[in-house]
C-alpha positions in Angstrom: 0.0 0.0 0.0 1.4 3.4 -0.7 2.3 6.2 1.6 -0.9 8.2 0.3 -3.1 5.5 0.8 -1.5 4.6 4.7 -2.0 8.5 5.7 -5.6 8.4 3.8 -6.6 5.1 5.7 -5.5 6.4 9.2 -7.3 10.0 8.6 -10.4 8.1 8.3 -9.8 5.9 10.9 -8.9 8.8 13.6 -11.7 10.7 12.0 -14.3 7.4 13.0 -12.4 7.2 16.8 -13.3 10.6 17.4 -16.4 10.3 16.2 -17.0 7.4 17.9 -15.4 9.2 21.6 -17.6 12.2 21.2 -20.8 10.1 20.9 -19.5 7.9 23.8 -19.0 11.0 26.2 -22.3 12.5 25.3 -24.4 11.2 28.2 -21.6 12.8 30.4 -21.8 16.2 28.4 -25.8 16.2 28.1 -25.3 15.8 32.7 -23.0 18.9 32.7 -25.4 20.6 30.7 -28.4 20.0 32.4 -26.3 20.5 35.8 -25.2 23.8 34.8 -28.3 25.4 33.8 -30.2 23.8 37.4 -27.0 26.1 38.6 -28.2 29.0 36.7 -32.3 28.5 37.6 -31.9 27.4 41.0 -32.3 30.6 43.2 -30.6 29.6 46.4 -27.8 28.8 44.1 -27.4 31.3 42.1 -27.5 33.7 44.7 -24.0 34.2 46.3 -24.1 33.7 50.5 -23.4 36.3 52.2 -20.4 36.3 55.0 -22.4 37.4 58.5 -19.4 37.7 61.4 -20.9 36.6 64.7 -19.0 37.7 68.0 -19.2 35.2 71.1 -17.4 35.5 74.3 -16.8 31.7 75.2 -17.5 28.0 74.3 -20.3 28.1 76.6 -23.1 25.6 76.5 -25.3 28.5 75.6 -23.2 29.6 72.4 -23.7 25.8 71.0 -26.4 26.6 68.9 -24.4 29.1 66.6 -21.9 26.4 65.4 -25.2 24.3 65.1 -26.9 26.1 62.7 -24.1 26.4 60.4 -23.2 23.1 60.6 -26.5 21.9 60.1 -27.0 23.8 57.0 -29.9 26.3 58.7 -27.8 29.5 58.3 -26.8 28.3 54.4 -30.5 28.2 53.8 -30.9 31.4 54.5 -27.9 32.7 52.3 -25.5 33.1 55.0 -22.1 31.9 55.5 -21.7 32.2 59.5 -18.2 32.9 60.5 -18.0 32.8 64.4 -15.4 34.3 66.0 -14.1 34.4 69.8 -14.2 38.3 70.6 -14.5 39.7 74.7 -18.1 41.4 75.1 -16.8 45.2 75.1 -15.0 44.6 71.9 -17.2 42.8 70.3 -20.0 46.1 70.8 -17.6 48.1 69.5 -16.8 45.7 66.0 -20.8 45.5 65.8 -21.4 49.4 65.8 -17.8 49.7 63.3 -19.7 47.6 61.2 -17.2 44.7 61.1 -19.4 42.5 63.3 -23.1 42.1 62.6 -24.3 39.8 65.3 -22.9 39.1 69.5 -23.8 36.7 72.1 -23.1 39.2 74.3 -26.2 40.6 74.7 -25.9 41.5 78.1 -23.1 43.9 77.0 -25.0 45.5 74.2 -27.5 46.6 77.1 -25.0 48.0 79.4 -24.0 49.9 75.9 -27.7 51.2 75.4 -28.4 52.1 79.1 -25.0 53.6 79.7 -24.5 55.2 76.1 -27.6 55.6 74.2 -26.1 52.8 71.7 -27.9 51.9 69.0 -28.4 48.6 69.6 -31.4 45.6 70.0 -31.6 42.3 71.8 -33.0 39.8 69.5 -33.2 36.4 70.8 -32.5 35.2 74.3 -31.2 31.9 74.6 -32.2 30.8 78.5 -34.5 32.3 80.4 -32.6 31.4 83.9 -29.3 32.9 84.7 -26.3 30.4 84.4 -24.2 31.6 87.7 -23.3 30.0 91.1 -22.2 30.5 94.2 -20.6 27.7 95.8 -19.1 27.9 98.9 -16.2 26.4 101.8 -18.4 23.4 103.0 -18.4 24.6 106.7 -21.1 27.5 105.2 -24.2 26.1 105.6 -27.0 28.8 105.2 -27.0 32.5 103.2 -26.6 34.1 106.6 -23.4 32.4 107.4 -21.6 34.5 104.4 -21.9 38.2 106.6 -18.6 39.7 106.9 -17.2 36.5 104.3 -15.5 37.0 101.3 -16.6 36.4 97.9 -14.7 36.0 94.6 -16.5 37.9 91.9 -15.6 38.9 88.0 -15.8 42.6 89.3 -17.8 44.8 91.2 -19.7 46.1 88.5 -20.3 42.9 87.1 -24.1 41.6 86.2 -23.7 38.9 88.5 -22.7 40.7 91.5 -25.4 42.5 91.4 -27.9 39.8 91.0 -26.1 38.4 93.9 -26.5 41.4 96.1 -30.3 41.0 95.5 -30.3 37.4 96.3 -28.8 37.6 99.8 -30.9 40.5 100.6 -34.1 38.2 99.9 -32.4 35.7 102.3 -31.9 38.1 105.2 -28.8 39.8 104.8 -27.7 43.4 103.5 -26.3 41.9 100.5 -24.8 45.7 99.6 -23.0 45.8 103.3 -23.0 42.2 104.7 -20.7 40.2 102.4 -16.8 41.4 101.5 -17.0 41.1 97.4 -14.0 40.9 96.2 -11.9 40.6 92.2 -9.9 37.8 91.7 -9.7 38.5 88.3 -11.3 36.3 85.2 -10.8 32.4 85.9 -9.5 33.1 89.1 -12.4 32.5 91.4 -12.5 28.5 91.7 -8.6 28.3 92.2 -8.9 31.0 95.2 -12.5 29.3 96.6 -10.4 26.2 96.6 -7.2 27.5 98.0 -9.3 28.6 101.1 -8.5 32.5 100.4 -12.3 33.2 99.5 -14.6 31.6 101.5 -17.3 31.6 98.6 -17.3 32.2 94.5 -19.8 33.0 91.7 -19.3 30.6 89.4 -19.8 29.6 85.4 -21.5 26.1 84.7 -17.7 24.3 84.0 -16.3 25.7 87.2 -19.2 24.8 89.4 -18.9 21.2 88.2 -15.3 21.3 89.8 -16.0 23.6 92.6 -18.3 20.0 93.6 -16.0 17.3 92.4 -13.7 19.1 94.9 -16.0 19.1 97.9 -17.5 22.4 97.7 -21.3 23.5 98.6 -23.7 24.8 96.1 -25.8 27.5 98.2 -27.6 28.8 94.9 -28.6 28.5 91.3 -29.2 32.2 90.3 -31.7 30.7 88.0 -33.8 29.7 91.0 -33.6 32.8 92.7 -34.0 36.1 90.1 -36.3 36.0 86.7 -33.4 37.1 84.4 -32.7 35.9 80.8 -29.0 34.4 80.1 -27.4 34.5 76.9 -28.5 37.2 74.5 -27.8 37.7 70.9 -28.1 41.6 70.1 -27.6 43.6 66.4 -27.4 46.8 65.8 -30.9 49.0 64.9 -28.4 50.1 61.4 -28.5 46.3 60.4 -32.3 46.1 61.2 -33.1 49.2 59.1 -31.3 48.2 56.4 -30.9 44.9 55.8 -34.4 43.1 57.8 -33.8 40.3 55.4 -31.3 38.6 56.4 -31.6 39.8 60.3 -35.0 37.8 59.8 -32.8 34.8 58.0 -30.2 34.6 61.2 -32.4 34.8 64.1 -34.8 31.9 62.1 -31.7 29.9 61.4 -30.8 30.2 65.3 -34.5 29.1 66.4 -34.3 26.1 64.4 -31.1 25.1 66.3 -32.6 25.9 69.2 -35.4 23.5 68.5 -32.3 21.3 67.4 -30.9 21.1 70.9 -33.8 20.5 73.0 -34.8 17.9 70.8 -31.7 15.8 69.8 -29.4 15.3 73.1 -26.9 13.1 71.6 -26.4 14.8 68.7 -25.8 18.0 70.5 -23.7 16.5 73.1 -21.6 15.6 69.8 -21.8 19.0 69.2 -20.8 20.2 72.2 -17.8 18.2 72.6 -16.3 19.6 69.4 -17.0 22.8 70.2 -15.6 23.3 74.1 -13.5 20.5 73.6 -14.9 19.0 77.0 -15.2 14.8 78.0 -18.0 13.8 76.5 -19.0 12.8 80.5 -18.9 16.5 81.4 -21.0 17.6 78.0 -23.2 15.0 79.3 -23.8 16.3 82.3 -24.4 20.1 81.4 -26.6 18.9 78.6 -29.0 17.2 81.3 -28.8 20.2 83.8 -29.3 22.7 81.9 -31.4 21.6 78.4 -34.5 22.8 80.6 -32.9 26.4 80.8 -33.6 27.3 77.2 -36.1 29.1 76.1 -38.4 27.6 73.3 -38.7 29.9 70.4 -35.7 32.5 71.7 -38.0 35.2 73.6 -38.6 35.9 77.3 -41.5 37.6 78.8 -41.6 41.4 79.5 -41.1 40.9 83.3 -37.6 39.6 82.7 -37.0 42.2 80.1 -37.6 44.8 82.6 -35.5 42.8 85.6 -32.5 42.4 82.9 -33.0 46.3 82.3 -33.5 47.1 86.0 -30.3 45.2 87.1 -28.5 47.0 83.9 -29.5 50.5 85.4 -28.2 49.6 88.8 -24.6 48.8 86.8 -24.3 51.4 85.3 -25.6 53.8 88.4 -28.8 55.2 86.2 -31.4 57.4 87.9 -34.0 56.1 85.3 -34.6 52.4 83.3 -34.7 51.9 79.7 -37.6 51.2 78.1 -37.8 47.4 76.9 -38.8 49.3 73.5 -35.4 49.9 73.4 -33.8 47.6 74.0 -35.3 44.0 72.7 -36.6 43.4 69.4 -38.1 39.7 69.8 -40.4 40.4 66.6 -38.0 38.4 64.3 -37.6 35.6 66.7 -42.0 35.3 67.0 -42.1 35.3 63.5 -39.8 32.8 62.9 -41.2 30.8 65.4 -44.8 31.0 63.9 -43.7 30.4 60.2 -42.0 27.6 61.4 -45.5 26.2 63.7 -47.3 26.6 60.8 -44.8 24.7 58.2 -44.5 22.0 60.6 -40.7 22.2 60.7 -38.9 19.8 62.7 -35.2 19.3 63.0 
């Protein structure tokens, strides 16, 4: 066979390979077709999420939720891409009204900022509607009025829980302005000094009180018993509710459905809870069962506690008058939410 004929044979057979490849690959090429125009029609798709930065102050029990509703998918269905980041509660106010932070769970800071500064700032959902403090004492204290003239370890003197304190003693007998000696041992320092015998009592955080009583110490009360406060609090700023009600509506439905989450699936939040503190899963275990009942159902609490929160806030910051719970909370996204979701039967 000549040289013409070789080249002219292998054209046509290349030519009849290629033919044959393209019409092989076809089903493949008609998919990526059809995929990329669902891509193009598909709203939630099409539509770019939007980065919301989220401030909390610790890996709290409380603060679970957040990681949950972006890990569950609940803030992606709204168009947001959650980035939680670890921020103190005084800086984290000052990112949100900078405009670098859109959302904090310190909502009890973004009150102090409104009653003490006329901040323009809104409490939007509350997370527990009991307070999640302590005070554990030396075990030779065995009643409220054995603490006159003893010394408590506090976060501060003008800290929230002090002042709930004071209120509690006084409504077990004592002057709880005068009575007790309240003393700083600056932040995490409170359980090593109760259990060094230099205090002879300590307010303490949900973690430490589980050691404060694997060590031998009393629990004299659960703040949660003894004042109608909420815990918790996830604020905005009234800039991001004027202009962008949207997706303020999409965040705080996003956190009710973990909320609903949580006090429905225990292990799975337990699960969650261990990657996010980084506790044994026996301790996650036990803070999941003590305190599941603390949260509230559909992220509001009543008016009473709104003005108790707002009364204690006054005292704090040495106010003549309280701020109106008009503004200061905002719970109309969070009861919407919570009805479109009643009425859509939505279940984690």
């Amino acid at each position: 066979m000549g040289a013409k004929k070789i080249m002219a044979s292998n054209i046509r057979g290349r030519k009849k390979l290629l033919r044959f490849e393209v019409w092989s690959l076809w089903p493949l090429i008609a998919a990526l077709v059809i995929c990329s125009q669902l891509v193009k029609t598909n709203p939630s798709n099409a539509q770019a999420l939007q980065t919301v930065n989220m401030a909390i102050p610790s890996k709290s029990f409380q603060m679970v939720i957040y990681p949950v509703a972006q890990q569950r998918g609940y803030m992606k269905e709204e168009g947001i891409d959650l980035r939680v980041i670890y921020i103190a509660p005084t800086t984290s106010i000052q990112g949100m009204l900078g405009g670098d932070v859109q959302f904090t769970g310190a909502g009890t800071s973004a009150l102090v900022s409104i009653a003490r500064a006329n901040a323009p700032l809104k409490v939007v959902v509350a997370t527990n509607d009991r307070v999640l403090q302590w005070l554990l004492t030396r075990p030779n204290i065995t009643s409220p009025k054995d603490l006159k003239g003893k010394r408590i370890a506090t976060t501060g003197a003008g800290a929230i829980a002090t002042f709930m304190l004071k209120q509690i003693l006084t409504k077990h007998g004592l002057d709880g302005n005068k009575d007790p000696i309240y003393l700083d041992t600056g932040a995490g320092n409170q359980l090593p000094a109760l259990l060094a015998g230099a205090m002879d009592a300590a307010v303490l955080s949900v973690e430490a009180r589980y050691v404060g009583l694997d060590k031998g110490m009393k629990e004299m009360f659960f703040f949660g018993n003894e004042v109608k406060n909420s815990w918790g609090t996830l604020a905005t700023t009234d800039k991001l509710i004027k202009e962008n009600p949207k997706m303020v509506g999409g965040f705080v439905r996003a956190t009710i459905k973990a909320l609903r989450y949580v006090r429905q699936d225990r292990e799975s939040t337990i699960a969650a809870l261990l990657k996010f503190s980084g506790v044994s899963r026996e301790q996650a275990t036990r803070v999941y069962d003590d305190l599941i009942g603390t949260f509230t159902r559909n992220g509001i609490v009543d008016e009473e506690t709104q003005r108790n929160d707002l009364n204690i806030i006054r005292q704090v910051v040495n106010a003549n008058e309280t701020v109106p719970n008009a503004k200061a909370y905002d719970f109309s996204f969070a009861l919407e939410a919570d009805q479109q979701l009643s009425r859509a039967g939505w279940k984690p």
